[in-house]
LOKOL-521209 format. One record per atom (N, C-alpha, C, O): residue number from 1; residue in one letter; atom name; x, y, z. Coordinates in nm, 4 decimals, always signed. Each point is the difference from the previous one (the first is absolute). Last residue first. Example, Ala and Ser with C-alpha at 12.3 -4.5 7.8 and 13.67 -1.06 7.14 Angstrom:
! residues 2
n_res_atom_u_v_w
2_s_N_+1.2850_-0.2250_+0.7080
2_s_CA_+0.0820_+0.1190_+0.0060
2_s_C_-0.0770_+0.1090_+0.0730
2_s_O_+0.0509_+0.1108_+0.0169
1_a_N_-0.0219_-0.6828_-0.0239
1_a_CA_-0.0890_+0.1190_+0.0000
1_a_C_+0.0900_+0.1200_+0.0000
1_a_O_+0.1036_-0.0019_+0.0665
***
This chain:
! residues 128
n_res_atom_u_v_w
128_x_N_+12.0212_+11.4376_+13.3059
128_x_CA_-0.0085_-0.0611_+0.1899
128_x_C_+0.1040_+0.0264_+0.0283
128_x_O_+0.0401_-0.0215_+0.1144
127_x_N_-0.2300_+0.3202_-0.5709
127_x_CA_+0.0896_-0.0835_+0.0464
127_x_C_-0.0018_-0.0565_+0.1522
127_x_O_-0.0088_+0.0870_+0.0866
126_x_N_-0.2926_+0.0768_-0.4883
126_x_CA_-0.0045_+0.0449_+0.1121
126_x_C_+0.0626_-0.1069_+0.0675
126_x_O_-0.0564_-0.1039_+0.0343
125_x_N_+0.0618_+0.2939_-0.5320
125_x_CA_-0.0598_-0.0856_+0.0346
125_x_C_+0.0499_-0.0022_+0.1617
125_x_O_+0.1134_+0.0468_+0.0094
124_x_N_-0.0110_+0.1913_-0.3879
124_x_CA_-0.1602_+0.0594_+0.0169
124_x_C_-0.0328_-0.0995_+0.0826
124_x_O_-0.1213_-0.0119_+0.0173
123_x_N_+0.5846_+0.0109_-0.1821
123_x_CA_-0.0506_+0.1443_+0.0795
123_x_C_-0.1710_+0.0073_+0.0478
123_x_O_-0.0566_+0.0836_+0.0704
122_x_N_+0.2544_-0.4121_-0.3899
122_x_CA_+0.0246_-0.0233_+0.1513
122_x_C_-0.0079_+0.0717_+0.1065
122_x_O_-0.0103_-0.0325_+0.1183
121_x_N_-0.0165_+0.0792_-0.5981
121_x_CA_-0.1124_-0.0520_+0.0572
121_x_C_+0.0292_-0.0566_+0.1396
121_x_O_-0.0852_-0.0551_+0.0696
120_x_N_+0.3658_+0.2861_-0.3946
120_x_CA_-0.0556_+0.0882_+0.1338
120_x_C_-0.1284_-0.0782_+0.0137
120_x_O_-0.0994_+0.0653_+0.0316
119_x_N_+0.4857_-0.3309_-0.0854
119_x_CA_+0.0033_+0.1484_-0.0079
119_x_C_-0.1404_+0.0504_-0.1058
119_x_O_-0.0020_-0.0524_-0.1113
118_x_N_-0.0068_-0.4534_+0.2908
118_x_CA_+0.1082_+0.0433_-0.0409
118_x_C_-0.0824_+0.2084_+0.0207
118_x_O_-0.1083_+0.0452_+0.0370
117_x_N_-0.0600_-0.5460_+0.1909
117_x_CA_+0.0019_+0.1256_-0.1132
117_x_C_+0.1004_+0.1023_+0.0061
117_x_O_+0.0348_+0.0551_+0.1044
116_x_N_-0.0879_-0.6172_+0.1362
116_x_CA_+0.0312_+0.1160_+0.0156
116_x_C_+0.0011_+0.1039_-0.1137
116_x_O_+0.0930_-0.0215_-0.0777
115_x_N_-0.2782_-0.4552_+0.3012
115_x_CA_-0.0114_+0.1209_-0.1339
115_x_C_+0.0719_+0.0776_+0.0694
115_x_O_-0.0217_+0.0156_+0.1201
114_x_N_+0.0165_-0.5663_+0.0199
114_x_CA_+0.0289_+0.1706_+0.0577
114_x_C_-0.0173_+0.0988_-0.1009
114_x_O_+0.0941_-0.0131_-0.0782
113_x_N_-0.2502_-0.5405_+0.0408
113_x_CA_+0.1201_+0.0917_+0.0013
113_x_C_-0.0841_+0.1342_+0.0617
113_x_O_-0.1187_+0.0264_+0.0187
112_x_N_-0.0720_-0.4846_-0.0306
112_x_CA_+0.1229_+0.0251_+0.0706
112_x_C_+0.0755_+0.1185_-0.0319
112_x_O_+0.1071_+0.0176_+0.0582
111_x_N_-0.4710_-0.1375_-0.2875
111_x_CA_-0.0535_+0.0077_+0.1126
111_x_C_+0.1191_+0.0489_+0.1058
111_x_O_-0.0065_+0.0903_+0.0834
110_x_N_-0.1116_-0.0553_-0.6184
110_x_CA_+0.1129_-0.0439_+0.0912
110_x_C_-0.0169_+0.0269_+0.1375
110_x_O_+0.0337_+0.1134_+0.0339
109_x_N_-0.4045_-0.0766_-0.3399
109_x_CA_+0.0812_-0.0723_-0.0919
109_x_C_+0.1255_+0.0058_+0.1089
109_x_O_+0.0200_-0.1207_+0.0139
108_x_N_-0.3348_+0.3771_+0.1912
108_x_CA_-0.0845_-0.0866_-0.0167
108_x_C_+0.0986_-0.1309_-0.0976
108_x_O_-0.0192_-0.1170_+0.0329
107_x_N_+0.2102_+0.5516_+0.0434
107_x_CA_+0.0070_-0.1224_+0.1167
107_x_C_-0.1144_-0.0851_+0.0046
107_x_O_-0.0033_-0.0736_+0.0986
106_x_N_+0.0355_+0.4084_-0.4010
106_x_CA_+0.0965_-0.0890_-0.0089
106_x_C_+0.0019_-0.0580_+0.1239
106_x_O_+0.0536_-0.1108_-0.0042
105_x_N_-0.4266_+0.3171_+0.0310
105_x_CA_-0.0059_-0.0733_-0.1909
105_x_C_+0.1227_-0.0695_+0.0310
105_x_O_-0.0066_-0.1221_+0.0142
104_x_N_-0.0149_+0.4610_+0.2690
104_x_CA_-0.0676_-0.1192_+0.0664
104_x_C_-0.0149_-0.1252_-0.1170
104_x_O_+0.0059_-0.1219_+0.0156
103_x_N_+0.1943_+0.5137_-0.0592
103_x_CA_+0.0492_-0.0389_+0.0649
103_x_C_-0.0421_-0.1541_+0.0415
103_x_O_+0.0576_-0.1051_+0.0283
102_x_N_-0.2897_+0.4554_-0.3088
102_x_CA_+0.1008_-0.0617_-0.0229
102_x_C_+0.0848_-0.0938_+0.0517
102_x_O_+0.0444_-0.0851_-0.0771
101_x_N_-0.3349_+0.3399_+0.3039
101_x_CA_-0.0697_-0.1022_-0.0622
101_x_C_+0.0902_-0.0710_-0.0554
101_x_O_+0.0254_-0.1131_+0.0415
100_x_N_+0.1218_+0.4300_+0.1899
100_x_CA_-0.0797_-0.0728_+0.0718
100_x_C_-0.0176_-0.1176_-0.0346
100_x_O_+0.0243_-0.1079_+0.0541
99_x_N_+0.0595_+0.5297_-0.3308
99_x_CA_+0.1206_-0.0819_+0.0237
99_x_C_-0.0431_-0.1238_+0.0920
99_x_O_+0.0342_-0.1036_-0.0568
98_x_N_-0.3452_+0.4167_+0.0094
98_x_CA_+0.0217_-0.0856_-0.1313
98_x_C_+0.1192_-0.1032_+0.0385
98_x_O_-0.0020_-0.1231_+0.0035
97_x_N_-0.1261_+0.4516_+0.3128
97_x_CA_-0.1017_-0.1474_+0.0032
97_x_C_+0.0376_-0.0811_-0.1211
97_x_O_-0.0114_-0.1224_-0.0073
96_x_N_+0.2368_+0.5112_+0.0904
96_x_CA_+0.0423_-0.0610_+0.0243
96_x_C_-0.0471_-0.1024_+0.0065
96_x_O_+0.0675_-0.1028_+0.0036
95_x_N_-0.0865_+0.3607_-0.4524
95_x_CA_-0.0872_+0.0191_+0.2107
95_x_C_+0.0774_-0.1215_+0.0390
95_x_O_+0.0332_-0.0897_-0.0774
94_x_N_-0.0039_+0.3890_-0.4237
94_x_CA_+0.0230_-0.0878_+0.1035
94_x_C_-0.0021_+0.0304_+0.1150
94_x_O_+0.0222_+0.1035_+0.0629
93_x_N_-0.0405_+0.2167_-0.3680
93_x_CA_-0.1641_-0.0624_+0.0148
93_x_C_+0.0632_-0.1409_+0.1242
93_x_O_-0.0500_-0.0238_+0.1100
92_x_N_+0.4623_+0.2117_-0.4513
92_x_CA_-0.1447_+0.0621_+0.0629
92_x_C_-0.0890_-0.0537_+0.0070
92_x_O_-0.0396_-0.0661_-0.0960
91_x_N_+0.4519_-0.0480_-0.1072
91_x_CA_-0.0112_-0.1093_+0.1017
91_x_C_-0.1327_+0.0737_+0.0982
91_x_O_-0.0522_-0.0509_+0.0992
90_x_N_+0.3824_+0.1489_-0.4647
90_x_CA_-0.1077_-0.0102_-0.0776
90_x_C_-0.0697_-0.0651_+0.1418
90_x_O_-0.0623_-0.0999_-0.0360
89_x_N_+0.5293_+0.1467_+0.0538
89_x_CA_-0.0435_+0.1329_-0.0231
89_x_C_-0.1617_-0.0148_-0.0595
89_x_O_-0.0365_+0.1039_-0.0549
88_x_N_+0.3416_-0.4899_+0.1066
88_x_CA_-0.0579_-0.0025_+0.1307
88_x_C_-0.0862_+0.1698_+0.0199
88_x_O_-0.0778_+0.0268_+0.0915
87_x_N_+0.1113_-0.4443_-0.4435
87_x_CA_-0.0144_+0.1323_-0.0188
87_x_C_-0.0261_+0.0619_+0.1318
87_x_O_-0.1141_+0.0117_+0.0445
86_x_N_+0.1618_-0.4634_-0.0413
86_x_CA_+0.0841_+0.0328_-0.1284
86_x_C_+0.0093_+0.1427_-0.0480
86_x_O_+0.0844_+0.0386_-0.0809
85_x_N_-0.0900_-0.2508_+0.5699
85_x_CA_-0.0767_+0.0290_-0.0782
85_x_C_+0.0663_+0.0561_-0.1208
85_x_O_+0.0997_+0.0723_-0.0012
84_x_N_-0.0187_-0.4292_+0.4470
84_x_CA_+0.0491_+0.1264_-0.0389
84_x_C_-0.0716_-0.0022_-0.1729
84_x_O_-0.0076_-0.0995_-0.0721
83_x_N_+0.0970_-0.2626_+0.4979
83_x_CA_-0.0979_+0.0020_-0.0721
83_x_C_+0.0613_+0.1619_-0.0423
83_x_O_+0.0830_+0.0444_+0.0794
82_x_N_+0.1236_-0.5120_+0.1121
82_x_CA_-0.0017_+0.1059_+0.0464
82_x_C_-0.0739_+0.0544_-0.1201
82_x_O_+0.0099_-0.0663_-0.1033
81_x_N_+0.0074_-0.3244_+0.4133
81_x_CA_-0.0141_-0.0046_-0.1062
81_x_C_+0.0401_+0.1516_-0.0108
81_x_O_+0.0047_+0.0567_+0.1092
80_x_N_+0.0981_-0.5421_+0.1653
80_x_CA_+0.0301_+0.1585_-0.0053
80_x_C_-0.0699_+0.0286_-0.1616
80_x_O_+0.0131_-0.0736_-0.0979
79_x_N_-0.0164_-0.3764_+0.2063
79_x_CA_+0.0118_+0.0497_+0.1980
79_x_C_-0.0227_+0.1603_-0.0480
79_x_O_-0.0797_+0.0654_+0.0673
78_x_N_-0.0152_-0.5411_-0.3450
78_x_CA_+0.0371_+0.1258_-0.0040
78_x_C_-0.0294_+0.0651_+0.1280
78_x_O_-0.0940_-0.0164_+0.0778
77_x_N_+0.2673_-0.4779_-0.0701
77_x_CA_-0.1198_+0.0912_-0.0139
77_x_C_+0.0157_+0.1110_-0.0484
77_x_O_+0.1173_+0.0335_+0.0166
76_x_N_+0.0549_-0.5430_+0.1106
76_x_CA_+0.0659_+0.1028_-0.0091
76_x_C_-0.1336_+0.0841_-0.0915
76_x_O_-0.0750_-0.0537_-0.0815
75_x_N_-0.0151_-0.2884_+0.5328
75_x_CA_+0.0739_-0.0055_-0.1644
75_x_C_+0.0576_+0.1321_-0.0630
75_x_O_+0.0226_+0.0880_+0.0830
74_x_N_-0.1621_-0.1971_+0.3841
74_x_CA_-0.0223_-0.1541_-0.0447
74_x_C_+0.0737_+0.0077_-0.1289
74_x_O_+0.0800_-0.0834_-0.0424
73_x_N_-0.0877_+0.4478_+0.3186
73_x_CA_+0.0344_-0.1738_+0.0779
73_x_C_-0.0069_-0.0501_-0.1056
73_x_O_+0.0966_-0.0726_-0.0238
72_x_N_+0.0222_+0.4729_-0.2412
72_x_CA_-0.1126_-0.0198_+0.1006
72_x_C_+0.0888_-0.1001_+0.1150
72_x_O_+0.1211_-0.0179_+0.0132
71_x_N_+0.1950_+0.3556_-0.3289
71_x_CA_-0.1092_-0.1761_-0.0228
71_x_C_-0.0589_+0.0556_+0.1475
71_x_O_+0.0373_+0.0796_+0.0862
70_x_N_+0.0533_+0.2400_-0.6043
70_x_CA_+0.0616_-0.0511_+0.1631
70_x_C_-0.0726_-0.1581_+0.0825
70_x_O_-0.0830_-0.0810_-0.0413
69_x_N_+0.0866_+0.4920_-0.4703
69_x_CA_+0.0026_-0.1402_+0.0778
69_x_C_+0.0179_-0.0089_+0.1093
69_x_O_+0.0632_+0.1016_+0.0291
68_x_N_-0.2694_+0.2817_-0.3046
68_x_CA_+0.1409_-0.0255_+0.0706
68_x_C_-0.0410_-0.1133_-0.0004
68_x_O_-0.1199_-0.0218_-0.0173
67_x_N_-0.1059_+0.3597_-0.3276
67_x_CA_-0.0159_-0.1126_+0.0746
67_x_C_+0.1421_-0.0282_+0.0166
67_x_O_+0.0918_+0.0110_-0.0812
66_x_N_-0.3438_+0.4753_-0.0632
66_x_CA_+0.1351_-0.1145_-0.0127
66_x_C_-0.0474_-0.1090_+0.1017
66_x_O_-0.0651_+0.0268_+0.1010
65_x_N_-0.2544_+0.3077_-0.3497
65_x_CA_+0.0240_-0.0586_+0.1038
65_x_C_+0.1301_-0.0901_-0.0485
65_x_O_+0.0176_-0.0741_-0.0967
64_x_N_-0.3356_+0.5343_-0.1010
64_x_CA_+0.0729_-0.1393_-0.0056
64_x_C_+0.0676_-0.0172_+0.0858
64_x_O_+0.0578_+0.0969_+0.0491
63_x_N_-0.5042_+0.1909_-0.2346
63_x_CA_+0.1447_-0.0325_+0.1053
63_x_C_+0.0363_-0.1243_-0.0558
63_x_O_-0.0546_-0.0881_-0.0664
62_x_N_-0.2729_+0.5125_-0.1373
62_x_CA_+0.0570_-0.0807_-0.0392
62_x_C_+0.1015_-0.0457_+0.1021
62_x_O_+0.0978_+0.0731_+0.0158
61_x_N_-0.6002_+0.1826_-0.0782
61_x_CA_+0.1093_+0.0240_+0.0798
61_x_C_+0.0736_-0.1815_-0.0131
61_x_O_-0.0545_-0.1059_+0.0315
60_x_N_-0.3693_+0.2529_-0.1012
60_x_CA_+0.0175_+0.0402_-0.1029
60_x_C_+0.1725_+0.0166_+0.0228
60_x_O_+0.0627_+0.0667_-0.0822
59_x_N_-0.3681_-0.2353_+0.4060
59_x_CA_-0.0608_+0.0958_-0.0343
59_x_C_+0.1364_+0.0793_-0.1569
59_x_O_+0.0187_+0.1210_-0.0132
58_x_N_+0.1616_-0.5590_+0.1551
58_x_CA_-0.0967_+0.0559_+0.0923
58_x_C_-0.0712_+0.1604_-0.0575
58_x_O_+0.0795_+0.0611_-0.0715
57_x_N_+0.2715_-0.5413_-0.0710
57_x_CA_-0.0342_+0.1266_-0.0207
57_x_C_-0.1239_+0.0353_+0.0742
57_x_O_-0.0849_-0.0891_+0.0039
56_x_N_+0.5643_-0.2446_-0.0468
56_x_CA_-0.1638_+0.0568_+0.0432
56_x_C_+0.0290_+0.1117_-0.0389
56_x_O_+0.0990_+0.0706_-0.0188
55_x_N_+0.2841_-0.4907_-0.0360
55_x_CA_-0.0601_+0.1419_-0.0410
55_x_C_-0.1388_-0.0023_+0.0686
55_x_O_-0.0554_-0.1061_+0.0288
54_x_N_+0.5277_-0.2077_+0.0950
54_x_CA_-0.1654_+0.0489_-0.0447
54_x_C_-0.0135_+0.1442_-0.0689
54_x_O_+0.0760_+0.0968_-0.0048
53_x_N_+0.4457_-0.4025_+0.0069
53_x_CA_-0.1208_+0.0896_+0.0457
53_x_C_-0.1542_+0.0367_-0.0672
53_x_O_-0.0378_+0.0269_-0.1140
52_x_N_+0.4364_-0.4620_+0.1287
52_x_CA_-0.0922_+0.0977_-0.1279
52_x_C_-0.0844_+0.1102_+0.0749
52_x_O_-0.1223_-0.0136_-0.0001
51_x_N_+0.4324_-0.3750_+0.1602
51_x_CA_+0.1267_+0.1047_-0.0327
51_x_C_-0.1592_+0.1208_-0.0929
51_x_O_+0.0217_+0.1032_-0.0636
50_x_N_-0.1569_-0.4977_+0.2867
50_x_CA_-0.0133_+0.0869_+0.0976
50_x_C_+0.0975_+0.1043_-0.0471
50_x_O_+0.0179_+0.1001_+0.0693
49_x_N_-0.4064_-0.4314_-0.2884
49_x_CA_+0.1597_+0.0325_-0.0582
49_x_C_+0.0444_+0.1476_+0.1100
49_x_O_-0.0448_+0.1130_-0.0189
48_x_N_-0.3953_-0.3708_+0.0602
48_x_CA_+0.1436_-0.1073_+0.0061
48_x_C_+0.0708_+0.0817_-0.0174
48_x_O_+0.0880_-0.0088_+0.0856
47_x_N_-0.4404_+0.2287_-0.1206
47_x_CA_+0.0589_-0.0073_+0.1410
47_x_C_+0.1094_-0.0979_-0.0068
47_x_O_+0.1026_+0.0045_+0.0680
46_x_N_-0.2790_+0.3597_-0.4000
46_x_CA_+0.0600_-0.0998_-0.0277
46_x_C_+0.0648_-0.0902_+0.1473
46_x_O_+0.1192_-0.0039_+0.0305
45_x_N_-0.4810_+0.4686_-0.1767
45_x_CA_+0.0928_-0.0861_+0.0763
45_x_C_+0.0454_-0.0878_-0.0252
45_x_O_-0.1057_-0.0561_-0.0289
44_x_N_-0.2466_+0.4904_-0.0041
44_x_CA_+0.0906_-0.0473_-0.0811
44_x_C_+0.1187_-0.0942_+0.0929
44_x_O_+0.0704_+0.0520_+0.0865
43_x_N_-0.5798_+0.1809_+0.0388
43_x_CA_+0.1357_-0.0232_+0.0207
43_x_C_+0.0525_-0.1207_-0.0625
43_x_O_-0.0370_-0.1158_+0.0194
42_x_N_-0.3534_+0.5551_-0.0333
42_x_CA_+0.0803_-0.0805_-0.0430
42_x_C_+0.1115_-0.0819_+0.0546
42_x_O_+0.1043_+0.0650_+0.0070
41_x_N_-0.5573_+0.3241_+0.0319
41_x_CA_+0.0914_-0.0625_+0.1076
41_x_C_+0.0315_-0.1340_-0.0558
41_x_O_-0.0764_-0.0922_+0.0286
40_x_N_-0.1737_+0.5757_-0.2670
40_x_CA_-0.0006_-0.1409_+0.0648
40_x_C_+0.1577_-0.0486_+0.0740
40_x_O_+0.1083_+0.0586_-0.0024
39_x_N_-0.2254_+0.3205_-0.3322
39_x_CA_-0.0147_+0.0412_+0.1493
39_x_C_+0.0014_-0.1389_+0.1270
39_x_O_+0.0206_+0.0014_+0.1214
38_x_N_-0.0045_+0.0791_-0.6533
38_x_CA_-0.1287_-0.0780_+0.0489
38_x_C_+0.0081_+0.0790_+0.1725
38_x_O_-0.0992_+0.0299_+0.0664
37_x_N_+0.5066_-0.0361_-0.2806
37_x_CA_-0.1016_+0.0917_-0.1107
37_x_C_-0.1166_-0.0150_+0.0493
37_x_O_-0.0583_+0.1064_-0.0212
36_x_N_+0.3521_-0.4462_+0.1928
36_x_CA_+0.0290_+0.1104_+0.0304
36_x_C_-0.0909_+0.1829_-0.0775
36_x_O_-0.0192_+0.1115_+0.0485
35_x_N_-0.0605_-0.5996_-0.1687
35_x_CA_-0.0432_+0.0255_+0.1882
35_x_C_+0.0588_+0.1890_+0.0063
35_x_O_-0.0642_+0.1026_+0.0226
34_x_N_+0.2370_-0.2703_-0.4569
34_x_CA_-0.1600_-0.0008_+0.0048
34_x_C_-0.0402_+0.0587_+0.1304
34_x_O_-0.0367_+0.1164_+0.0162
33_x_N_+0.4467_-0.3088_-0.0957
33_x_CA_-0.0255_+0.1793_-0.0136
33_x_C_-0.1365_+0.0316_+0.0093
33_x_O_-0.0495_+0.0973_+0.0570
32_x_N_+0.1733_-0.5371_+0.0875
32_x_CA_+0.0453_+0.0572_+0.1260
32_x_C_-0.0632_+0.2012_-0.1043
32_x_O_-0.0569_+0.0977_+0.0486
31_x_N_+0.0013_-0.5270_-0.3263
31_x_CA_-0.0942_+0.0658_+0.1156
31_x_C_+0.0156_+0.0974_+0.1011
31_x_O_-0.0918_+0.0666_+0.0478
30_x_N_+0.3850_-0.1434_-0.3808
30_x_CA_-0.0538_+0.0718_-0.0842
30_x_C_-0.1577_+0.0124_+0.1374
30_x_O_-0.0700_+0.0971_+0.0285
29_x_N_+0.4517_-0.3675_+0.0893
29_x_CA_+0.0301_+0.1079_-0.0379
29_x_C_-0.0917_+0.1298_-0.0267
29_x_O_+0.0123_+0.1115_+0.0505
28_x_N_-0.1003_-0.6295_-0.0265
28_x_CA_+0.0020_+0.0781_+0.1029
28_x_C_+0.0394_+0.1643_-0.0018
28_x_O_-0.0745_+0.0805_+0.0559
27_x_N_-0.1125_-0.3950_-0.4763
27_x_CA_+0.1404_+0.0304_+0.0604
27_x_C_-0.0406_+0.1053_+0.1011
27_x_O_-0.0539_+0.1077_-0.0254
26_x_N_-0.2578_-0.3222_-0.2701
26_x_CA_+0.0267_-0.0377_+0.1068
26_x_C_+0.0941_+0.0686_+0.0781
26_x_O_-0.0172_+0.0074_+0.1217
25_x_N_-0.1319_+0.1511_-0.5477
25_x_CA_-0.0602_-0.0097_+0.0873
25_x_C_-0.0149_-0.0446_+0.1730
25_x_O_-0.0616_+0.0491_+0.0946
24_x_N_+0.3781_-0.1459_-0.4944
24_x_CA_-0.0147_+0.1701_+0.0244
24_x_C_-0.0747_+0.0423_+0.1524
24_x_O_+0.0455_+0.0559_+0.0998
23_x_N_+0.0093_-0.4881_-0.3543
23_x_CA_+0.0784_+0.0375_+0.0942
23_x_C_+0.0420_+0.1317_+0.1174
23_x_O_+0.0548_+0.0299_+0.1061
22_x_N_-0.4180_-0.1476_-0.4418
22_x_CA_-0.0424_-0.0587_+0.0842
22_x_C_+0.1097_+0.0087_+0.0834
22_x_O_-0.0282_+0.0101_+0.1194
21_x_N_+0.1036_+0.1706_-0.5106
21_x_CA_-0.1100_+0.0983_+0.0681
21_x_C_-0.0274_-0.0998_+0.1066
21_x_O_-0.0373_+0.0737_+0.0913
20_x_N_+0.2794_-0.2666_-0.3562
20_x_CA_+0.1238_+0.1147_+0.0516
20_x_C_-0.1334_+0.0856_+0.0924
20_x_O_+0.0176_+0.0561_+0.1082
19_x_N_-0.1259_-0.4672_-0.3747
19_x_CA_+0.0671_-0.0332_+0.1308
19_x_C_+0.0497_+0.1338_+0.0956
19_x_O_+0.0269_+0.0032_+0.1200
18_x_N_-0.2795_+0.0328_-0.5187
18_x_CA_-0.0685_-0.0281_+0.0850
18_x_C_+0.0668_-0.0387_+0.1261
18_x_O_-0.0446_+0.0194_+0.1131
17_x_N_+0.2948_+0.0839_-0.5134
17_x_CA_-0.1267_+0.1061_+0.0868
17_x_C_-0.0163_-0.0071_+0.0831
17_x_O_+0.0442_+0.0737_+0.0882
16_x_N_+0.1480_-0.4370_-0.2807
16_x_CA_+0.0730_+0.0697_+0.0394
16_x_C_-0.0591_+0.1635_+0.0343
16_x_O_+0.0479_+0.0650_+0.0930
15_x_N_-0.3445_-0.3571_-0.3406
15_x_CA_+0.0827_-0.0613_+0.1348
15_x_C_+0.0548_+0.0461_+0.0905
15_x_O_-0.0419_-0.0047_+0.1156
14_x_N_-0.0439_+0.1713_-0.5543
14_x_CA_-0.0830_+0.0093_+0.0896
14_x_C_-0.0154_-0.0475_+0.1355
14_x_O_-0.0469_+0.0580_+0.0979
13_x_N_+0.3429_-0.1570_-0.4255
13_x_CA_+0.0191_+0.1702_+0.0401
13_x_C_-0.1034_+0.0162_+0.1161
13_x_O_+0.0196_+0.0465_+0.1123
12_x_N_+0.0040_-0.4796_-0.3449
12_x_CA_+0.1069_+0.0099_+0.1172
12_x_C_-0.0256_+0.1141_+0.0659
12_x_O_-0.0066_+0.0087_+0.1226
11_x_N_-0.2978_-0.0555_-0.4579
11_x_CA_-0.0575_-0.0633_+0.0994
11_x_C_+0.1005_-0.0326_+0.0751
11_x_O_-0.0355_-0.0531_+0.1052
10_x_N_+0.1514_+0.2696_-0.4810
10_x_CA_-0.0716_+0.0716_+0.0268
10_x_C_-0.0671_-0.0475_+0.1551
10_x_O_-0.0276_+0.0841_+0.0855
9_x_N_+0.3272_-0.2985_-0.3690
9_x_CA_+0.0888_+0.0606_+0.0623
9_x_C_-0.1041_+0.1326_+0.0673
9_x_O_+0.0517_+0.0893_+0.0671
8_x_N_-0.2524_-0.4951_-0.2901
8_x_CA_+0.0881_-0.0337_+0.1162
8_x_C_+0.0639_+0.1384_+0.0673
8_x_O_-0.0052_+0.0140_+0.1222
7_x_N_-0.2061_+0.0218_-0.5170
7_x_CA_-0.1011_-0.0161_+0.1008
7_x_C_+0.0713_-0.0329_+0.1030
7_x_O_-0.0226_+0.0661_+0.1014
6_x_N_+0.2562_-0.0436_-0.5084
6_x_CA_+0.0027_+0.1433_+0.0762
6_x_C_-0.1139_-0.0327_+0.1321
6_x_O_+0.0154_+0.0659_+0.1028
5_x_N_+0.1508_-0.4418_-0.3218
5_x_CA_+0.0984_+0.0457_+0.0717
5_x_C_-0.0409_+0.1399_+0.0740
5_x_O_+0.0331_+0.0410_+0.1112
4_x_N_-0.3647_-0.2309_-0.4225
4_x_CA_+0.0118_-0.0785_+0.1349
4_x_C_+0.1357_+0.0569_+0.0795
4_x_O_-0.0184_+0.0211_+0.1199
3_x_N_-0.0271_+0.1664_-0.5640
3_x_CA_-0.0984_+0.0729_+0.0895
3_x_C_+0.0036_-0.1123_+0.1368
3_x_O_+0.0115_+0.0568_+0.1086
2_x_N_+0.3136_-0.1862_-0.4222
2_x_CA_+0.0297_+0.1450_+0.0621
2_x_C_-0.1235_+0.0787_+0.0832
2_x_O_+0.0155_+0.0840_+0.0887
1_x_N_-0.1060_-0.5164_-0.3225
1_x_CA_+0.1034_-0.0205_+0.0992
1_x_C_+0.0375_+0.1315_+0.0674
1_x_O_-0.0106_+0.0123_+0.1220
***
């Protein structure tokens, strides 16, 4: 009886392993550090939930985006986003083509809104 109880509590444990490394694995989080270490181009998002800002990451370079609400004709949309970097002193090598791109990523996911970049990525970018 005590060795069937211990097989059980050995084939829960293991379970519970297996679930935590498979949670591990999935979790957006742990992809966004990855991309970022990798030099790759990540974007972290929760679009239903408009109170949850994005995260990206670009050549190794960490932003985050506030999402505004506002309404379209037809419905209510994200209209404003505003974008600013988690390390804005670490921000060398950036080109304005990068930002470009970036840009274009989030307006590929919110068509309707306006970017505007925060201090001093707004300095590099060539105002109408």
């Amino acid at each position: 009886m005590i060795v069937l109880l211990f097989r059980l509590l050995i084939f829960v444990a293991m379970v519970m392993l297996l679930y935590t490394i498979y949670k591990y694995w999935i979790n957006p989080n742990r992809k966004l550090e990855v991309a970022r270490e990798k030099k790759d181009f990540f974007f972290l998002d929760e679009p239903d939930n408009i109170k949850k800002n994005f995260l990206m990451t670009y050549k190794g370079f960490i932003f985050e985006g506030e999402k505004y609400l506002g309404t379209t004709e037809d419905s209510f949309d994200v209209l404003n986003i505003s974008i600013h970097a988690h390390y804005p002193g670490e921000l060398k090598g950036l080109e304005r083509k990068d930002l470009y791109f970036m840009e274009e990523e989030v307006l590929i996911r919110y068509p309707y809104a306006t970017i505007e970049w925060k201090h001093p990525i707004d300095k590099l970018l060539i105002k109408k």
